[in-house]
MITOR-511388 format. One record per atom (N, C-alpha, C): y, z, x. Coordinates in steps of 0.05 Angstrom, whole numbers, padded with zeros to 5 digits, always signed. Layout:
N
YZX...
This chain:
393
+01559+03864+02389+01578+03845+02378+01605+03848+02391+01615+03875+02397+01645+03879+02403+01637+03871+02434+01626+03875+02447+01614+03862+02481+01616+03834+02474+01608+03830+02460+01606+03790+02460+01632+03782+02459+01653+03796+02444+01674+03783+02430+01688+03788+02447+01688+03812+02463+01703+03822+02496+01690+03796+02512+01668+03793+02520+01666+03772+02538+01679+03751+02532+01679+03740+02503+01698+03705+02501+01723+03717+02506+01739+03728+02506+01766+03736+02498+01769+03733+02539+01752+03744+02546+01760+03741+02578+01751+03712+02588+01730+03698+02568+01728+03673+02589+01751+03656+02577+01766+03664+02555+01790+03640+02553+01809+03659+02568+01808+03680+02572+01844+03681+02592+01829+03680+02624+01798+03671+02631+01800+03665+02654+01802+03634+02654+01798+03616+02627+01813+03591+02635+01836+03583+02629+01852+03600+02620+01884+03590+02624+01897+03594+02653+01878+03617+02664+01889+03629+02694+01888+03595+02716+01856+03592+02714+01845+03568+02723+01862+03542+02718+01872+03546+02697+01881+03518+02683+01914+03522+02696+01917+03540+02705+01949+03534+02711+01971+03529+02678+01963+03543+02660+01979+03543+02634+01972+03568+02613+01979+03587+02629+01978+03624+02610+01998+03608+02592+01986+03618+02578+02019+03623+02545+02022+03651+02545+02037+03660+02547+02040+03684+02539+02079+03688+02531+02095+03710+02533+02120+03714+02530+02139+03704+02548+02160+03694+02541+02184+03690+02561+02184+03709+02577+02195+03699+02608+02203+03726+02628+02179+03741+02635+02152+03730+02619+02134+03747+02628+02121+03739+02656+02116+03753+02682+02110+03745+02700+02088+03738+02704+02082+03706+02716+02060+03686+02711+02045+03706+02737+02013+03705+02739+01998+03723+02772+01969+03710+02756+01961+03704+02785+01926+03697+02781+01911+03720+02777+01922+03744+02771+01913+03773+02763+01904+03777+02749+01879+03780+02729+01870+03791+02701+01885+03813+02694+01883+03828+02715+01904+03850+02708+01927+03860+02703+01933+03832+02706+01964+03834+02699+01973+03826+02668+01949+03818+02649+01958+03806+02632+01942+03809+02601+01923+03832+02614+01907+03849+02592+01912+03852+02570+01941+03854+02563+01952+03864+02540+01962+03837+02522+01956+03810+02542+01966+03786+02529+01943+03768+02517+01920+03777+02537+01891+03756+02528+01883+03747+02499+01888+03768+02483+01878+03761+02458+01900+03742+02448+01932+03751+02453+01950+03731+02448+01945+03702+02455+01931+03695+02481+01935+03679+02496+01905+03661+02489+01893+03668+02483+01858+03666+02468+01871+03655+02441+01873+03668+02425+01872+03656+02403+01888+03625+02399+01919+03622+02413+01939+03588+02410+01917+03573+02431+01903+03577+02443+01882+03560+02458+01854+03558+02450+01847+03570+02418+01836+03562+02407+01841+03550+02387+01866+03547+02381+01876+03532+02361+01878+03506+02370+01884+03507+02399+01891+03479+02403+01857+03461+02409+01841+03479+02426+01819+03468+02424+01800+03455+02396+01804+03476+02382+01789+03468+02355+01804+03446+02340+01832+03445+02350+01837+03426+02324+01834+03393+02345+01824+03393+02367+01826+03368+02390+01799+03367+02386+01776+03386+02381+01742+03382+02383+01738+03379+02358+01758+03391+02334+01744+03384+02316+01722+03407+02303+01727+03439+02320+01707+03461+02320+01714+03484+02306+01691+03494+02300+01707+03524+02283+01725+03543+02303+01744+03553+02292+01755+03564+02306+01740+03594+02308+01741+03599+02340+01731+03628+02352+01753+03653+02339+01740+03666+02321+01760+03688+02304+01757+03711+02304+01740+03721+02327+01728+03751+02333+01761+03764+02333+01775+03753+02354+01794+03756+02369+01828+03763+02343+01830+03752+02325+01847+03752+02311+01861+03775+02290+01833+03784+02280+01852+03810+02275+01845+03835+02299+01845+03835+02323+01862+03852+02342+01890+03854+02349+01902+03823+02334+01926+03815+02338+01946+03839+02330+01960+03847+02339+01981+03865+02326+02008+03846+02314+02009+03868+02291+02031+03852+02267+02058+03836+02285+02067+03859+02306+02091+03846+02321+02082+03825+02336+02058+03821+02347+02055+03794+02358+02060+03766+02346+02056+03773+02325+02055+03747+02299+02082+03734+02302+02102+03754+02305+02128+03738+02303+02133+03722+02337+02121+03726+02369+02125+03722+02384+02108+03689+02385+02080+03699+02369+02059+03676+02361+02070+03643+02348+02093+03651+02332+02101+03637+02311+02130+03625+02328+02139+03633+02338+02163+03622+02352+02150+03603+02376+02134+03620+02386+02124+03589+02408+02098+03570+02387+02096+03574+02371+02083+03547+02359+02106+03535+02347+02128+03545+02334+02147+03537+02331+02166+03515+02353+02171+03530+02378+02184+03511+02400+02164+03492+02405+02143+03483+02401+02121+03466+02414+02109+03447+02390+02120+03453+02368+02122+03438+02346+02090+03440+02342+02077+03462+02335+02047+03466+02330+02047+03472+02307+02072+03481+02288+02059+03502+02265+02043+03491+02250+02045+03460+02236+02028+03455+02219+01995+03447+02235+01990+03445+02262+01973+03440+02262+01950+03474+02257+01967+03495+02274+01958+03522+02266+01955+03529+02235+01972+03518+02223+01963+03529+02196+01939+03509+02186+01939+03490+02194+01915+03470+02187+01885+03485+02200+01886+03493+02224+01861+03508+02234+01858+03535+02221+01880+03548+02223+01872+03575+02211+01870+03580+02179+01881+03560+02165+01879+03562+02140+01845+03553+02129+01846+03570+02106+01807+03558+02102+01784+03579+02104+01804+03583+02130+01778+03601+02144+01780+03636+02133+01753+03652+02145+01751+03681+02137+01778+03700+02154+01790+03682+02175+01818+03693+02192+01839+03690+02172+01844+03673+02153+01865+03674+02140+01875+03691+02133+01857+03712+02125+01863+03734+02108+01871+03755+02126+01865+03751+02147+01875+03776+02172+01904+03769+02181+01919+03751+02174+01934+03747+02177+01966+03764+02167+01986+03764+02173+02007+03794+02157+02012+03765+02135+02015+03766+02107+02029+03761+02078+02045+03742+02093+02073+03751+02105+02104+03745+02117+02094+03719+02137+02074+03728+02150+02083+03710+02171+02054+03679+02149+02032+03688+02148+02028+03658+02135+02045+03644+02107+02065+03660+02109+02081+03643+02089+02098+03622+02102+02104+03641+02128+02119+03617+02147+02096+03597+02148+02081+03603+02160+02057+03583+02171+02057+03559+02147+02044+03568+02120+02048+03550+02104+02078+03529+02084+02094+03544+02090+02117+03529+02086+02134+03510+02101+02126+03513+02127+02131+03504+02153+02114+03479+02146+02082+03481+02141+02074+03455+02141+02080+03432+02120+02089+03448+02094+02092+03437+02068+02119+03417+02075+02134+03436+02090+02163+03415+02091+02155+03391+02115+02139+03396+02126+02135+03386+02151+02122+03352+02136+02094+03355+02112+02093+03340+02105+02109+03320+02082+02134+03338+02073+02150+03326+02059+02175+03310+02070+02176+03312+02097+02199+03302+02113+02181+03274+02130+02153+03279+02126+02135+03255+02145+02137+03235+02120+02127+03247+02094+02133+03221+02075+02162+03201+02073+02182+03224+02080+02206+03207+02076+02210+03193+02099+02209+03194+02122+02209+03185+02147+02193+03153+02143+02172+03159+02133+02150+03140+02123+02164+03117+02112+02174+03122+02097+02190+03112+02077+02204+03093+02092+02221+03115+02111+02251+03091+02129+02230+03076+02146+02210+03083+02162+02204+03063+02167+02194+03043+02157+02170+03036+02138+02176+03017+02126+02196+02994+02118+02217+03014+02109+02239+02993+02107+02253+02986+02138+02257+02994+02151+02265+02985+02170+02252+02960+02185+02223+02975+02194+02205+02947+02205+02205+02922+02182+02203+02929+02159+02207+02905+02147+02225+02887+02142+02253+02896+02160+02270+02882+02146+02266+02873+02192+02268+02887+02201+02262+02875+02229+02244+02846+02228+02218+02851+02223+02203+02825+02217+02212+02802+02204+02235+02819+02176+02240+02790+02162+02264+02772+02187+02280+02789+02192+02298+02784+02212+02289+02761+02235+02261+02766+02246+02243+02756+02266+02249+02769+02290+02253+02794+02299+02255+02812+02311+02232+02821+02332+02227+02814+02345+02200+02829+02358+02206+02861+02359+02182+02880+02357+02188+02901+02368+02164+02927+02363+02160+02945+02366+02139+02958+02360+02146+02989+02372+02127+03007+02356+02130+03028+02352+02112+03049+02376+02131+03071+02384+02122+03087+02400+02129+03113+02389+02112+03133+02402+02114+03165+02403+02104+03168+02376+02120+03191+02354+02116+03200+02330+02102+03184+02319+02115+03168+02300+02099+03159+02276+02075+03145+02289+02073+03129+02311+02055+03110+02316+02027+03136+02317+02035+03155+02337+02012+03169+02349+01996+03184+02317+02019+03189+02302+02005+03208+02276+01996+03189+02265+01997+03158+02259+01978+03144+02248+01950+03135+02255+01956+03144+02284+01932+03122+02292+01908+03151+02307+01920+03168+02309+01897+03195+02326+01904+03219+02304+01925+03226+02286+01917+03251+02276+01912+03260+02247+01887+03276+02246+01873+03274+02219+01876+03304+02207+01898+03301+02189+01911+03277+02166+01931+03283+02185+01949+03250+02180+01962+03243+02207+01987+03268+02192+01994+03267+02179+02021+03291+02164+02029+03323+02189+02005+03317+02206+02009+03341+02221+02022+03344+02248+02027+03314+02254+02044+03313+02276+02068+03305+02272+02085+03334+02276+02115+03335+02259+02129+03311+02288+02147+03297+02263+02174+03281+02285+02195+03285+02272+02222+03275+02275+02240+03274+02264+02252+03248+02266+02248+03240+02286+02260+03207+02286+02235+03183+02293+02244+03155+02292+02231+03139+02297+02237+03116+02319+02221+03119+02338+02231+03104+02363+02218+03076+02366+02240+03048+02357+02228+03029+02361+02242+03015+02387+02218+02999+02401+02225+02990+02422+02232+02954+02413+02252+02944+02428+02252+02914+02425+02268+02905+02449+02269+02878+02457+02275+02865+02480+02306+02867+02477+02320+02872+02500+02333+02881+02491+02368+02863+02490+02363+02833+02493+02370+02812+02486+02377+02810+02452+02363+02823+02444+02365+02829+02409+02368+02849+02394+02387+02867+02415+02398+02896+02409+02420+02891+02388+02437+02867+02388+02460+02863+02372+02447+02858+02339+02428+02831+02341+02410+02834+02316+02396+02855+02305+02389+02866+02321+02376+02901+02312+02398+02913+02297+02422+02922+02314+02443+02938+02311+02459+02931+02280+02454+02898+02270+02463+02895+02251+02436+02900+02223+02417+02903+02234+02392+02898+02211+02394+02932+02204+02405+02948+02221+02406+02975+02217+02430+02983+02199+02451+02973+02206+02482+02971+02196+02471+02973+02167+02458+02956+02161+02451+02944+02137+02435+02966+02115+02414+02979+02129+02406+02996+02128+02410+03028+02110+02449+03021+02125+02452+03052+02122+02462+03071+02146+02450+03052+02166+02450+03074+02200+02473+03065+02209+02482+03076+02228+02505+03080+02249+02502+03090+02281+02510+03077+02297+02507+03098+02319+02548+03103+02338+02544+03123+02341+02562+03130+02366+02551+03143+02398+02575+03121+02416+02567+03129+02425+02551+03102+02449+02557+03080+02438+02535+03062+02443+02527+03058+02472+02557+03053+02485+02559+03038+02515+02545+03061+02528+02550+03077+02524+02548+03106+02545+02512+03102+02535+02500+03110+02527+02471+03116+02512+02458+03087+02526+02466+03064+02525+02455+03043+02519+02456+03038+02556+02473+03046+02576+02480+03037+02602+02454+03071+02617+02460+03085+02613+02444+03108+02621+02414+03117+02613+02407+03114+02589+02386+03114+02574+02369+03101+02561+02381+03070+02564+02370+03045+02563+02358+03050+02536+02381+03063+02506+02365+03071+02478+02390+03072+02467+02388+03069+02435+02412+03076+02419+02402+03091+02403+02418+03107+02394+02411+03135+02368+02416+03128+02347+02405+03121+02323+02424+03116+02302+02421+03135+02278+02437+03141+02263+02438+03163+02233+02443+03150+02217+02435+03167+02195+02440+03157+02180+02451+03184+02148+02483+03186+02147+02498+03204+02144+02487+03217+02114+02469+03200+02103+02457+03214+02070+02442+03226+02079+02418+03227+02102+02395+03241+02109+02394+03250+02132+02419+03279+02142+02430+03282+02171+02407+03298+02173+02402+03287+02202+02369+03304+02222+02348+03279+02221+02351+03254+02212+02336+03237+02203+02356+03221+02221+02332+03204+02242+02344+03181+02255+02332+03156+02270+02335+03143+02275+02334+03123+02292+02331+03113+02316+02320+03106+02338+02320+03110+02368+02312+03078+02366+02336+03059+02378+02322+03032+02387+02333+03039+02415+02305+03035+02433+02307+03023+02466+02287+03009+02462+02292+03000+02496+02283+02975+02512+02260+02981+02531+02273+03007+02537+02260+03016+02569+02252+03041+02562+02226+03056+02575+02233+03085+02579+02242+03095+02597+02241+03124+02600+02259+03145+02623+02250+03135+02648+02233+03117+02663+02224+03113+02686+02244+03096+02696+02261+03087+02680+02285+03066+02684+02311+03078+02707+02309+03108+02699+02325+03116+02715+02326+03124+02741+02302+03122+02755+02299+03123+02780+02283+03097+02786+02272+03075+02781+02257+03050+02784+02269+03024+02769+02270+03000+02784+02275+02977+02778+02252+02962+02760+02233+02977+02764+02211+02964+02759+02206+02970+02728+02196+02948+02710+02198+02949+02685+02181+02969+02671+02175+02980+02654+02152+02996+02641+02154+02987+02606+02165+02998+02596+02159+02986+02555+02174+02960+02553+02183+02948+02578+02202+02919+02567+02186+02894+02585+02164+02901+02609+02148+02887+02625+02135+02868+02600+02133+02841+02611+02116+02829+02605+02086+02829+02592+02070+02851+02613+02045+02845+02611+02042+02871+02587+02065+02883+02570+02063+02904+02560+02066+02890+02523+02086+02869+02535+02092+02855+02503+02068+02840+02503+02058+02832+02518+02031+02811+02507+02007+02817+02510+02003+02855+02499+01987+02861+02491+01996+02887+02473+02012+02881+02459+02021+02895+02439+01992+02895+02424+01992+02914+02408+01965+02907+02386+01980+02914+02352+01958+02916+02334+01963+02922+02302+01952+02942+02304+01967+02970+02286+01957+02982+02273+01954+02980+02248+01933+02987+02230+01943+02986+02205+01937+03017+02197+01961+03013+02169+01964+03038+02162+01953+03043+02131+01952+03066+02124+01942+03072+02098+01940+03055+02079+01963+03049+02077+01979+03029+02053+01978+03002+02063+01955+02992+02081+01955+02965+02089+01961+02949+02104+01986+02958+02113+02007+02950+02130+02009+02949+02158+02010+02936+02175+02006+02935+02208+02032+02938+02221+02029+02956+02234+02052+02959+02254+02039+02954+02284+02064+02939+02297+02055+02941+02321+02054+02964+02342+02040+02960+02368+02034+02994+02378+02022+02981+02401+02032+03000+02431+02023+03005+02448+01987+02992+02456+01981+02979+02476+01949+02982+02476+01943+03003+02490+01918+03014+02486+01916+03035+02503+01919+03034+02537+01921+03019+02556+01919+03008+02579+01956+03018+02585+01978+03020+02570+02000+03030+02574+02002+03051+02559+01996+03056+02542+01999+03079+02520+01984+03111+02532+01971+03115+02552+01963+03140+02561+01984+03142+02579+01988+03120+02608+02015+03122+02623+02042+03135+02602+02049+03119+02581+02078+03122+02573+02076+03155+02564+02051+03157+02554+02045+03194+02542+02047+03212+02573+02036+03206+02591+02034+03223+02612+02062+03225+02621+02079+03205+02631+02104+03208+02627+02122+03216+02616+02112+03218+02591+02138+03229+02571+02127+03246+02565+02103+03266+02572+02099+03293+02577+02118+03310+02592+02122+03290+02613+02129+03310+02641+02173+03308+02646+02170+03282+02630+02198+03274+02635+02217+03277+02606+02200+03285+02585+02222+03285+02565+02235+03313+02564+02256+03307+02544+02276+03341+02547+02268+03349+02519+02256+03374+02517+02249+03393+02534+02216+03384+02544+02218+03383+02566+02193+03385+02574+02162+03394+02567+02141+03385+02577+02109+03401+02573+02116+03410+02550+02128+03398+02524+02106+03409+02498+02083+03408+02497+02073+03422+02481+02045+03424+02478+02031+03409+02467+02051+03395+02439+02048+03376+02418+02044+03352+02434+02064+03340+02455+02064+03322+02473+02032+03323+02487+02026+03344+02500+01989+03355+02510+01972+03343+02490+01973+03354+02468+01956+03338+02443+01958+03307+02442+01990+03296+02439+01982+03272+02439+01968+03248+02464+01967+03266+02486+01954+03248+02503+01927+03253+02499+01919+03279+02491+01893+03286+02501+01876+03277+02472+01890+03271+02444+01880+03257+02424+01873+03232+02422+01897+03220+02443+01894+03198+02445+01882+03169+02471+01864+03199+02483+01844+03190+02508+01820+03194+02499+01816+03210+02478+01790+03206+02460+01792+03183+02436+01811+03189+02423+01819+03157+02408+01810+03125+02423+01819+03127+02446+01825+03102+02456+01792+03097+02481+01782+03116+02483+01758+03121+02507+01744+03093+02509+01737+03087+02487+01718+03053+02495+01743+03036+02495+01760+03025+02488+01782+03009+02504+01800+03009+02525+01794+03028+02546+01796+03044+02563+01806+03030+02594+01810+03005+02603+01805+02998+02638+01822+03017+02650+01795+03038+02665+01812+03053+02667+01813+03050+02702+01798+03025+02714+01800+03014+02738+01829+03008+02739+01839+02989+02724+01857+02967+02714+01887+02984+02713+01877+03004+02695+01899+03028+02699+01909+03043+02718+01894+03053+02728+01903+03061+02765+01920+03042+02779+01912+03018+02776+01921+03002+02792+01950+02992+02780+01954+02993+02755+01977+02990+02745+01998+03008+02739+01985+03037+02745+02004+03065+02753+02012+03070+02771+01989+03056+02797+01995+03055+02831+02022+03032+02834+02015+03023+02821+02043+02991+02818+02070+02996+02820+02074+03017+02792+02090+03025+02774+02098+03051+02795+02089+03059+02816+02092+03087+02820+02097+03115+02801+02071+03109+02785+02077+03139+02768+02052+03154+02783+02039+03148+02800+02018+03161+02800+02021+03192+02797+02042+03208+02809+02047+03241+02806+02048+03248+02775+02058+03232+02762+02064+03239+02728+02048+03242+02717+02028+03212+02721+02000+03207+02707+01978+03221+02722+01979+03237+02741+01951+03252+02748+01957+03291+02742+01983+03287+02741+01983+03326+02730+01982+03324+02702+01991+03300+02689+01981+03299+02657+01959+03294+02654+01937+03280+02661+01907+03279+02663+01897+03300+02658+01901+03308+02688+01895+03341+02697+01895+03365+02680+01920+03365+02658+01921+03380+02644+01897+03379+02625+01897+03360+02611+01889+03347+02590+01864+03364+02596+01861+03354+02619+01819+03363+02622+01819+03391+02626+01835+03397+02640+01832+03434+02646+01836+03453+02624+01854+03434+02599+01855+03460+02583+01845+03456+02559+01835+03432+02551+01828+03422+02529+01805+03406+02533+01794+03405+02546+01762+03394+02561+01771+03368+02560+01790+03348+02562+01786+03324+02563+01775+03311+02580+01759+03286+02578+01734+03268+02586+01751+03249+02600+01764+03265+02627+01775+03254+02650+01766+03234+02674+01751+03215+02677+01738+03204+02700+01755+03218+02726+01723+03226+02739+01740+03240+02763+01751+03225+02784+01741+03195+02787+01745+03171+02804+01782+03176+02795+01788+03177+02764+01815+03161+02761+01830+03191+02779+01823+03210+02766+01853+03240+02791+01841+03229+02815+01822+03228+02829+01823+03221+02859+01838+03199+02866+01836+03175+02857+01853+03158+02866+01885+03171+02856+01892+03174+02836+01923+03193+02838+01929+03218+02850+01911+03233+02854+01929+03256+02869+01932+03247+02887+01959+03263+02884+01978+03276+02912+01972+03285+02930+01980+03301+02947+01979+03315+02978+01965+03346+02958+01958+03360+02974+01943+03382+02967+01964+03405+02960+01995+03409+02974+02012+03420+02970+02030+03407+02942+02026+03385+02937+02034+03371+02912+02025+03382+02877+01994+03376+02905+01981+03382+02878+01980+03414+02850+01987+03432+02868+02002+03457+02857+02029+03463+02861+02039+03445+02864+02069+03452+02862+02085+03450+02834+02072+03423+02813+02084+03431+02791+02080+03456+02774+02102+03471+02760+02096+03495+02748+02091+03491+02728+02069+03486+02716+02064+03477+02691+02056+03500+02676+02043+03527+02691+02040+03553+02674+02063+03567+02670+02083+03567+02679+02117+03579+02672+02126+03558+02644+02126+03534+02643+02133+03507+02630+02125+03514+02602+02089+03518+02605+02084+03522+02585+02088+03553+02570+02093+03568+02581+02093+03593+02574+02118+03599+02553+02140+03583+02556+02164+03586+02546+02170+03580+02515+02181+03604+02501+02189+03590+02476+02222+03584+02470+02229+03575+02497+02255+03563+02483+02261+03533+02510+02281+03528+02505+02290+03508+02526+02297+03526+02556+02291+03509+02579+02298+03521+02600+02325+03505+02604+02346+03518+02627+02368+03508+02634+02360+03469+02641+02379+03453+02637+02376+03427+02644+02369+03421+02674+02388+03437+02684+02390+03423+02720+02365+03437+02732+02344+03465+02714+02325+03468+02725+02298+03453+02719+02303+03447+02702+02295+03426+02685+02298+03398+02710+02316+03386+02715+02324+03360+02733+02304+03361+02764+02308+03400+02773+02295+03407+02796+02269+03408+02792+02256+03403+02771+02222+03419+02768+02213+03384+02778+02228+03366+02755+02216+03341+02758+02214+03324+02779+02242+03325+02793+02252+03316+02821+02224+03300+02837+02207+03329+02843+02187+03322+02864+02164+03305+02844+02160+03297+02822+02147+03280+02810+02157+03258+02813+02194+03244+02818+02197+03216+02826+02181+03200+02855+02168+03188+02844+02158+03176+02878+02166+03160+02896+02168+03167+02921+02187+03152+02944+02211+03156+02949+02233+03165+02962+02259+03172+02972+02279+03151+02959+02266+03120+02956+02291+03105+02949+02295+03108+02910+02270+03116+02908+02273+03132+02870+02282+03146+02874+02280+03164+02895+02299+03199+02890+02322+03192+02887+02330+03177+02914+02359+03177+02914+02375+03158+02888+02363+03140+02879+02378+03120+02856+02370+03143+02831+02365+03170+02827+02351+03175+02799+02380+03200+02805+02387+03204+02825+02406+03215+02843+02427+03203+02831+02432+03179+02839+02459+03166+02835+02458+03153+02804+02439+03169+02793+02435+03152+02766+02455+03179+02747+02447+03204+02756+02450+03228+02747+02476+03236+02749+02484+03227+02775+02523+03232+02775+02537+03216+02762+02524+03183+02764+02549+03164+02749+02545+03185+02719+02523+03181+02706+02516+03194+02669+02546+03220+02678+02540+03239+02697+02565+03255+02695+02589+03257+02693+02607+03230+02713+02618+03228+02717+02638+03213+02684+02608+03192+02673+02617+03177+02652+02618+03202+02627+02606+03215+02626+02607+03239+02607+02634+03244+02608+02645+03261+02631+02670+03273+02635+02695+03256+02620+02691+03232+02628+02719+03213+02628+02717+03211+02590+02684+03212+02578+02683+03204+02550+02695+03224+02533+02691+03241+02548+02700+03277+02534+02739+03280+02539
């Protein structure tokens, strides 16, 4: 039995090696070495069975869990913490015969973490509702991305994919009508010209429920190095689809044909970068979406768009560490050059439980803009934002 449980424990830290994404400690030095990292495998085994089982749907592998030492728990808990996992970890590990191997201290975090987690998704719930509804009455076009949309429509029970705000997109000709249907609301933003000329998004609060907010844009982050449209294109509004939700209600949402692109992207380009939570929602939502899928159609409209570097190391991931049901036609037609193709650091990225510096952050992504005349405008996009910062301050 203890031979068996030694063999799994080494075939998951020989596929995190493979996979280009060890978890292990800050500062700890990333090496394709087994031997370098002996003392982390079981650490590194167990958050990659968490993430597996709760994406397959499988019992979680628990040979491995009480070898854990008590001080790991707190290193365990801060990077599910920065990656916004806790409630889904307490959702897998709770139930089970591991629970109990667990230290008192730390599944109290685990479980209170989730409890607030679902008590802040109801109220969120809440604003949206009212908000899209007063959008519609308004006659507002507009529809919902990231958080709430992804936890309604891929995660079971959706309560487990923590957000804090709600990002609705609308044309952006009807930003002033928006801005007043919000006013109305309760919300506010500062801040506008600057957010609205750089970020192509407004933030809005709302001062009774501070940490609770608002995000209307037009465009995503691809805006800032490309002319070329992505959430405000044409062929993107006229295939908006319905979701419906618990309570009956349809919100509009992404089709899947843009909705894996906008995830692969805002894997690799949001701040802070490669969450893991972000990993889940693509890789939930390529099994979600598998029979509505053109995924001919899609290449060709990522080759268009020039995301192809974004959208094939997020693929990539997806399948290498979480078995996702990748067509191998779609990475061949997107990869890169062969020196490309390992150049993002996605096992440092992921390994981290806190934020990395911004400008290294700016340098990791850099070589994912495609073509010299994006570099240089994502370039001149990044000094004006500085320059306009300085003068705002």
């Amino acid at each position: 039995m203890q031979k068996n449980q030694q063999n799994r424990i080494q075939d998951l830290e020989a596929t995190f090696f493979l996979s280009g994404a060890i978890i292990g400690k800050p500062g700890e030095k990333a090496s394709a070495s087994m031997s370098e990292s002996k003392s982390f495998s079981v650490y590194n085994g167990l958050i990659l069975e968490i993430l597996r089982s709760f994406h397959g749907s499988t019992p979680l592998f628990g040979a491995m869990t009480p070898l854990i030492k008590d001080t790991q728990w707190h290193d365990i808990l801060n990077f599910l913490r920065f990656h916004k996992l806790l409630p889904i970890a307490y959702h897998v590990l709770t139930g089970t015969e591991l629970w109990e191997t667990i230290p008192n201290n730390y599944k109290a975090v685990l479980k209170n973490a989730s409890f607030e987690n679902t008590a802040l998704i109801l109220l969120l719930g809440n604003f949206m509702d009212a908000v899209t509804s007063a959008l519609e009455q308004a006659r507002i076009p507009f529809y919902i991305i990231k958080g709430p949309a992804l936890a309604l429509e891929f995660y079971r029970p959706s309560d487990l994919r923590p957000y804090t705000d709600i990002d609705i997109v609308i044309p952006f000709n009807r930003f002033n009508d928006a801005n007043a249907v919000l006013n109305d609301l309760g919300f506010s933003s500062r801040g506008k010209a600057f957010t609205k000329e750089y970020f192509d998004s407004v933030h809005f609060s709302n001062d009774q429920y501070p940490g609770f907010c608002i995000d209307l844009q037009w465009e995503s982050v691809t805006s800032i190095w490309t002319r070329e449209p992505f959430l405000s294109s044409e062929e993107v509004w006229d295939r908006i689809r319905p979701l419906r939700t618990s309570e009956g209600r349809h919100i509009p949402v992404l089709a899947p044909m843009f909705l894996i692109p906008f995830l692969c992207t805002h894997l690799v380009f949001h701040r802070p970068m490669a969450l893991l939570i972000h990993l889940m929602d693509l890789a939930l939502a390529v099994r979600g979406c598998e029979s509505d899928l053109p995924w001919e159609e899609l290449v060709r409209w990522v080759q268009c768009k020039k995301l192809g570097k974004p959208v094939y190391h997020s693929l990539r991931w997806t399948r290498d560490i979480l078995d996702v049901a990748i067509p191998a036609a779609v990475l061949d037609a997107l990869q890169p050059g062969a020196v490309e193709r390992h150049l993002f650091p996605f096992r440092r990225i992921a390994s981290r439980q806190g934020n990395i510096p911004e400008f290294m952050e700016r340098a990791i992504k850099f070589p994912l803009i495609e073509g010299w005349q994006n570099k240089i405008r994502s370039i001149a996009s990044y000094c004006g934002m500085v320059r306009q910062g300085s003068k705002d301050e």
